[in-house]
N, C-alpha and C positions, 0 to 999 in steps of 0.2 A: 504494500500500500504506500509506503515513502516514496516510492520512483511516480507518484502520481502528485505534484506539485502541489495542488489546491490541497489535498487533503493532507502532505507534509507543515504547509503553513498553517493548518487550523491545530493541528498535532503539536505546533509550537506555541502558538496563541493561549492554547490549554494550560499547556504544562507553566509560560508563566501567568498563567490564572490563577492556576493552584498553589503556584511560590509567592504571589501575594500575598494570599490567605494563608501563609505559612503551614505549608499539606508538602512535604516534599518528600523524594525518592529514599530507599533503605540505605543508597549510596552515601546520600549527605546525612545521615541518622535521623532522619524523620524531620518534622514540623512541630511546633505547638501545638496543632489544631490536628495534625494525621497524617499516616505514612501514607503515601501515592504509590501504588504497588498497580501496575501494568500485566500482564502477560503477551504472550503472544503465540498462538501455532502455528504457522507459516511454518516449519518443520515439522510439521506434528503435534499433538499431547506429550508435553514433557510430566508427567504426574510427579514423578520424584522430584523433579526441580519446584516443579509449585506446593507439594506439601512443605519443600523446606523454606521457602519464602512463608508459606504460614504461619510455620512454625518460627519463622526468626521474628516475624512480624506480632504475631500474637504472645510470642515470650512462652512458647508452649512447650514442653520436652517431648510431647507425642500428639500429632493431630490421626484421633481414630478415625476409620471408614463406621459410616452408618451402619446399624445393624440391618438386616435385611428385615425388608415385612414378611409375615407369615403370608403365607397364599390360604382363601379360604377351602377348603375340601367341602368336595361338593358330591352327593352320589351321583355314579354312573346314569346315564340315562341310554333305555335301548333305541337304539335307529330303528326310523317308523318303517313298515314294510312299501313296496312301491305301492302307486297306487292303480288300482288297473283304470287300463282306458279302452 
């Protein structure tokens, strides 16, 4: 998306929007007001990379995966026979 100019220069606009309001990146150690924490997958899902941004960001030693929901169990139902024609 950077090699597209208009949306380079609003990408810049942003960011010092955000350094105004003192919200800045993990690089500079945060803002008063909140870290500015980006991603991006143009290579793919990085998940390790982003749990540990979480995790550096939120001050957490382990960010868990949600438990899964139960699925309801439901009885069999038998398939209706054809019907004639």
């Amino acid at each position: 998306m950077f090699d597209n100019a208009e949306y380079a220069t609003r990408w810049q606009r942003r960011l010092k929007w955000y350094a105004e309001q003192d919200v800045l990146p993990p690089a500079d150690g945060g803002g008063r007001n909140g870290v500015l924490v980006w991603t991006s997958d143009e290579h793919g899902v990085n998940e390790p990379e982003w749990r540990a941004l979480a995790q550096l960001i939120l001050r957490a030693t382990a960010i868990r995966r949600p438990r899964p929901v139960p699925t309801k169990q439901t009885a069999a139902t038998r398939p209706r026979p054809p019907e004639n024609s």
